[in-house]
C-alpha positions as CSV (number, residue, x, y, z in Angstrom):
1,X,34.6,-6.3,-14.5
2,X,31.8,-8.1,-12.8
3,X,30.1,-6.9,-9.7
4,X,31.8,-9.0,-7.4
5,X,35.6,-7.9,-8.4
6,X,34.0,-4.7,-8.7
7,X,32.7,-4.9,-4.7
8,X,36.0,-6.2,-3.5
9,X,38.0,-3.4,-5.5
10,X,38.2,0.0,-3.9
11,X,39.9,1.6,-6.2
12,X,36.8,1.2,-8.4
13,X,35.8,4.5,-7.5
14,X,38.1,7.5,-7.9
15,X,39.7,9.4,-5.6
16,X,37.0,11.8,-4.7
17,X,34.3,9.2,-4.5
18,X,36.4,7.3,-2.4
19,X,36.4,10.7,0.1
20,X,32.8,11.9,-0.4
21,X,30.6,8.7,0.3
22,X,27.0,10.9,-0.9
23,X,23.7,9.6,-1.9
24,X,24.7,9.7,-5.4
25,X,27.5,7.5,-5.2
26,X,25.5,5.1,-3.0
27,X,22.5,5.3,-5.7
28,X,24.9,4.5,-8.0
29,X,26.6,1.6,-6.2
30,X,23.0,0.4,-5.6
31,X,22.1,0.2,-9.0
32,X,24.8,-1.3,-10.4
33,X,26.2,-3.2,-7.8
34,X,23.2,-4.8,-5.4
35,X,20.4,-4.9,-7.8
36,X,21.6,-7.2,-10.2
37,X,22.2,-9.8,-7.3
38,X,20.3,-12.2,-5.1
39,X,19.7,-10.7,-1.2
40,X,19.0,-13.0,2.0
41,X,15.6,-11.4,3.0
42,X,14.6,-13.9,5.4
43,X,14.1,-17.9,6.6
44,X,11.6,-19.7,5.4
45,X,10.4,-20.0,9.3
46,X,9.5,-16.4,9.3
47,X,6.8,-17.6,6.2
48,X,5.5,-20.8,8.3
49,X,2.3,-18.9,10.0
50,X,-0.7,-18.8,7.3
51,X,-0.7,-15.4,6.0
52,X,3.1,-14.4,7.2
53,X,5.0,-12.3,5.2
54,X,8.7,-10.5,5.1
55,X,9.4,-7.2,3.5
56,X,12.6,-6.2,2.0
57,X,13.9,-3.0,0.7
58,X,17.1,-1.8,-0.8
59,X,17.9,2.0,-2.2
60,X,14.2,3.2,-3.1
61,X,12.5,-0.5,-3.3
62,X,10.8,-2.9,-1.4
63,X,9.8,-6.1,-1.9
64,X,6.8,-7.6,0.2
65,X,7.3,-12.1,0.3
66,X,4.8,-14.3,0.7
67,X,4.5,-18.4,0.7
68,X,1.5,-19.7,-0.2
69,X,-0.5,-22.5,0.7
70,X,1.7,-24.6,-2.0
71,X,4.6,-23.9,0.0
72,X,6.2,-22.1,-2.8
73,X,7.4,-18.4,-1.9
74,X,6.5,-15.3,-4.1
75,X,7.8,-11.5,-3.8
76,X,6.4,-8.5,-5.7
77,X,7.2,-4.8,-5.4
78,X,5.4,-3.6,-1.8
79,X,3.9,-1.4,-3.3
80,X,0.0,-0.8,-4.9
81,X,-0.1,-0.1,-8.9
82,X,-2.9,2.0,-8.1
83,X,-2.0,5.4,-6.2
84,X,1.1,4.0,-5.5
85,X,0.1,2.7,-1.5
86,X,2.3,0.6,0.7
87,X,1.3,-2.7,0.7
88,X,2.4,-4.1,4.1
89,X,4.3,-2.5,6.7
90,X,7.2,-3.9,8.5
91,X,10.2,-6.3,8.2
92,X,7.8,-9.0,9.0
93,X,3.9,-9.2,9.8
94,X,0.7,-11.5,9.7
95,X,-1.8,-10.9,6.7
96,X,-4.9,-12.3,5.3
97,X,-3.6,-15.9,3.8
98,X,-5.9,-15.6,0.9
99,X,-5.2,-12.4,-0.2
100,X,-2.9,-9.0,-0.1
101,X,-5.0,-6.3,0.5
102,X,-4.0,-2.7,-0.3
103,X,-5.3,-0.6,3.0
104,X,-6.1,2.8,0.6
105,X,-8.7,1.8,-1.3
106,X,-8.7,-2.1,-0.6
107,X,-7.2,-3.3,-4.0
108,X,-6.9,-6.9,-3.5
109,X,-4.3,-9.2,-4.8
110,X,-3.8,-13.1,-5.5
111,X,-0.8,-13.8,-3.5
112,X,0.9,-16.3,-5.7
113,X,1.0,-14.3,-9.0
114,X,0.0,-10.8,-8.2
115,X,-3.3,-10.5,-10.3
116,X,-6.2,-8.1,-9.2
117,X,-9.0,-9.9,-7.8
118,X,-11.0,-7.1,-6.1
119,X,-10.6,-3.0,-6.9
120,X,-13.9,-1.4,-4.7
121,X,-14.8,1.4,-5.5
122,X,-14.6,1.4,-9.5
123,X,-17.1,1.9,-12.5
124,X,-18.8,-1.1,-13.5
125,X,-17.0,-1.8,-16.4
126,X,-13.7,-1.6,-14.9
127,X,-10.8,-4.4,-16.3
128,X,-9.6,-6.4,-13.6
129,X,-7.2,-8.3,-16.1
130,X,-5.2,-5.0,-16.6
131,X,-3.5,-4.6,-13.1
132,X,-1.4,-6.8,-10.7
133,X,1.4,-6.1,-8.6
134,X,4.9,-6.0,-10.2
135,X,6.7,-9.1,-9.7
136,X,10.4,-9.6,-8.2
137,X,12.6,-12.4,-8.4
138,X,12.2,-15.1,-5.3
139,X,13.8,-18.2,-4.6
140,X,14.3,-20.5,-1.5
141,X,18.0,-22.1,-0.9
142,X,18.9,-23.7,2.3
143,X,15.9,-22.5,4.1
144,X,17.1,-18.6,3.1
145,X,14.7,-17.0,1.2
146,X,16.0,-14.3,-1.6
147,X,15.0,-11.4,-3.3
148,X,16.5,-10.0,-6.8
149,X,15.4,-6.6,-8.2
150,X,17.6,-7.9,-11.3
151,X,15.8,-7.2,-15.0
152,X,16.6,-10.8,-15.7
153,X,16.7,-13.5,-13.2
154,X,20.3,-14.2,-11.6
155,X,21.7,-17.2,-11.7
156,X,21.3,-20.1,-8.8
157,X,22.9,-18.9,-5.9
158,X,24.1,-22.7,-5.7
159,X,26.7,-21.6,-8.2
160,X,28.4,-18.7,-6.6
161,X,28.7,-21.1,-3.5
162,X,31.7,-24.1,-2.2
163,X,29.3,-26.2,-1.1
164,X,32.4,-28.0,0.5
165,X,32.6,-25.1,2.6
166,X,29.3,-25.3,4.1
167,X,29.4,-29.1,5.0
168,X,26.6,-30.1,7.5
169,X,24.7,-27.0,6.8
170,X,22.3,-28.0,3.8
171,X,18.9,-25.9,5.0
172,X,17.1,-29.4,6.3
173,X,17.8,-30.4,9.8
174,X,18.1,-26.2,10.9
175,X,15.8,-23.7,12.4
176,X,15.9,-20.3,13.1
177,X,16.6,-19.5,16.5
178,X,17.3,-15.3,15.8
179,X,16.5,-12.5,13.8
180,X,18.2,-9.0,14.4
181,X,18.9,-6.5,12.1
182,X,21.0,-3.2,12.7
183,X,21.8,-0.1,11.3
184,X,25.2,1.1,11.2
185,X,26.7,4.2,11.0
186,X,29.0,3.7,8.4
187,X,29.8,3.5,4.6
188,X,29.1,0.0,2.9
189,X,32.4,-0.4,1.6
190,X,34.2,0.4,4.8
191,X,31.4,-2.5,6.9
192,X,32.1,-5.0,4.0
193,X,35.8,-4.9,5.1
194,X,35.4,-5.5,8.2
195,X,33.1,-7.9,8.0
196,X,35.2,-10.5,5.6
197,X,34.6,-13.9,6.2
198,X,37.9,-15.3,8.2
199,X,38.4,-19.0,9.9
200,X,37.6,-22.4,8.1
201,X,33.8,-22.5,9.1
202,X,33.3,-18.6,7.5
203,X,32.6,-18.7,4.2
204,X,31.4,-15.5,1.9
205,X,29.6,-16.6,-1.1
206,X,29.7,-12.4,-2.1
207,X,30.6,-9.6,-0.3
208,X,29.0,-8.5,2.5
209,X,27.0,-12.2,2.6
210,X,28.9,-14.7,5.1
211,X,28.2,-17.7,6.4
212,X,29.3,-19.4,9.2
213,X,28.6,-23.0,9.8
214,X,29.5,-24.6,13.6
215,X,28.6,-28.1,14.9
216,X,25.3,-27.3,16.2
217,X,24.3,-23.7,15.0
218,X,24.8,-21.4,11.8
219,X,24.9,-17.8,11.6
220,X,24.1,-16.1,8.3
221,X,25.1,-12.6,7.9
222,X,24.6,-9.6,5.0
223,X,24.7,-6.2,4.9
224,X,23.6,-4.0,2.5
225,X,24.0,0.1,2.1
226,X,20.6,2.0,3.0
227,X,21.7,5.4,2.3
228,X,24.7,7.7,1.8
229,X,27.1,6.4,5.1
230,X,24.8,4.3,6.5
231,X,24.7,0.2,6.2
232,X,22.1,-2.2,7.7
233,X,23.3,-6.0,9.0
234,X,21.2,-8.7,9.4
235,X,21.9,-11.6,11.1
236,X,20.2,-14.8,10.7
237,X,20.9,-17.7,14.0
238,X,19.8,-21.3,13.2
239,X,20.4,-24.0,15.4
240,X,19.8,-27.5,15.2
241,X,16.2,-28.8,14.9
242,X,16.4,-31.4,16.9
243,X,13.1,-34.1,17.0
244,X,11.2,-34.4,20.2
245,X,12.2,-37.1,23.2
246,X,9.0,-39.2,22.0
247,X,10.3,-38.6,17.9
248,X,13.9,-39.5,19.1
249,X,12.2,-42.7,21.1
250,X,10.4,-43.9,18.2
């Protein structure tokens, strides 16, 4: 059974499972479930200011984004190799654009592939080469940026998606206009079925990840469990980005 059928199926779990929603079953379900696939953990607006990044966690890990002065966008465990540190606090903050910097002992990082460019503090002869942050899986489609803390890279999320469905929305021509994200007081499963994509402009490429495309805005919306009964929803609101009166004139 594959994890979406698996997600949509209930009676997955047994009886008792189904009754007692503990932080063993939700490990579980995270592990087996929601790591293998890709998240939404931002917009690529959020990574526009130099230096911007977005953090993302789900069970017991967190990713910490980044987009580099190449435009392309790179995640890696938020979290320093060395005594084990946060890297960056917060669903979304403002960093050095050249670097990320560890605030224990100021480890410093290259950005775009993780490797250790500065470790004060150390004996002379002490091997850069052998550290760098642990890498996670990022990718960029439709202006959402996504996060996998799979083993091996999913598959595109192009191909678990109708693009029919999501006619005029193709990430180019859209901005984000809001960001909220909530915590629920409730079970995964039982927000997930609520939360089913209904009406021809809804469409859910994987449970708990909808999408709803109108003439002139778009709201994305995931959820994802954080803990045993509790769920967090974001909700991403683009609109239109519509070119200035002197662009339109032109």
């Amino acid at each position: 059974m594959d994890t979406q059928e698996a997600l949509r199926r209930p009676d997955t779990l047994s009886s008792q499972e189904q009754e007692i929603d503990d932080a063993a079953t939700i490990a579980r379900d995270i592990e087996t479930l929601f790591r293998p696939r890709w998240h939404v953990a931002g917009h690529i607006d959020q990574l526009a200011a130099p230096g911007a990044y977005l953090t993302f966690a789900l069970g017991d890990r967190e990713a910490v984004i980044r987009r580099t002065a190449d435009g392309h966008v790179h995640a890696f465990y938020n979290v320093c190799p060395h005594r084990g540190s946060l890297l960056c606090e917060g669903r979304t903050g403002v960093a050095s654009p050249r670097a990320i910097m560890c605030p224990y002992h100021g480890w410093t990082f290259e950005p775009a592939d993780g490797a250790l460019m500065k470790a004060p503090y150390m004996h002379d002869d002490f091997d850069l080469a052998g550290w760098r942050l642990y890498p996670v899986h990022a990718d960029v489609w439709r202006g959402l940026v996504l996060v996998s803390f799979a083993d091996e890279r999913p598959a595109s999320l192009a191909d678990a998606v109708d693009a029919d469905a999501l006619d005029g929305f193709d990430g180019s021509g859209w901005k984000l206009a809001t960001f909220t994200s909530d915590d629920v007081p409730a079970a995964w499963r039982t927000v997930f079925e609520s939360e089913g994509a209904t009406g021809e402009s809804a469409h859910s490429w994987q449970p708990g990840s909808t999408i709803v495309v109108g003439p002139d805005r778009v709201r994305v919306q995931v959820s994802r469990p954080t803990g045993a009964g509790t769920t967090v929803t974001d909700q991403y609101w683009l609109i239109r980005d519509e070119p200035t009166g002197r662009e339109a004139g032109a």
